[in-house]
C-alpha positions, 0 to 999 in steps of 0.5 A: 535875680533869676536867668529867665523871665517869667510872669506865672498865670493862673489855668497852668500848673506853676511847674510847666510855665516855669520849664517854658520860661526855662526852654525858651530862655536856653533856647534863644540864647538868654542862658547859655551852657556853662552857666549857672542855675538858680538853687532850689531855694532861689527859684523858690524864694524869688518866683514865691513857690514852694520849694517842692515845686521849685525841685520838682522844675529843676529835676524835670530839667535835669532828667530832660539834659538841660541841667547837670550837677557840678560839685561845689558849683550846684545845677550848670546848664547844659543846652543841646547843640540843636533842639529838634524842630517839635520842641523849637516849635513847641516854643511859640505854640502859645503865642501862636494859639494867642495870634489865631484866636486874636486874628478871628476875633479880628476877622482876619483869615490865615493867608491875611496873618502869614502875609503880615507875618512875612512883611515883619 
């Protein structure tokens, strides 16, 4: 079982949804630093990639710094003490492109979203 959820859609390239599902998972805490990350191979055979995607997710996390390679232990994560705020932002951008557009379709204007967002 992987670390992270996932549910891949099509219109995205596989990689780049698979790293959102990777940042948000270290980022609200699901993974932590120190723990292990799924092998090439488990990525590949669980989320049904080919393996050159699933290496190409886990290099794009390491050069990032999210991952590093421990002998005999395989890919570790390594989260930053305190992403900056574009990327934490950068988190949420896609459902808060999903919020607008349902909003419109609804009518409803950005100060009727903000004020039912701070009542949550």
């Amino acid at each position: 079982m992987l670390p992270f959820s996932i549910q891949l859609q099509d219109g995205t390239p596989v990689s780049d949804q698979i790293l959102l599902a990777v940042r948000k998972a270290l980022l609200t805490g699901q993974m932590k630093a120190g723990d292990t990350f799924p092998s090439v191979r488990t990525l590949s055979q669980e989320l049904k990639i080919s393996p050159t995607t699933a290496h190409k997710v886990v290099l794009l996390l390491k050069d990032a710094g999210w991952l590093n390679s421990r002998p005999g232990i395989g890919m570790v994560v390594t989260v930053p003490d305190q992403p900056d705020l574009a990327e934490r932002l950068a988190q949420i951008t896609p459902e808060c492109r999903a919020l607008l557009k349902e909003a419109a379709d609804l009518n409803l204007t950005l100060n009727q979203v903000i004020a039912h967002l701070k009542s949550l």
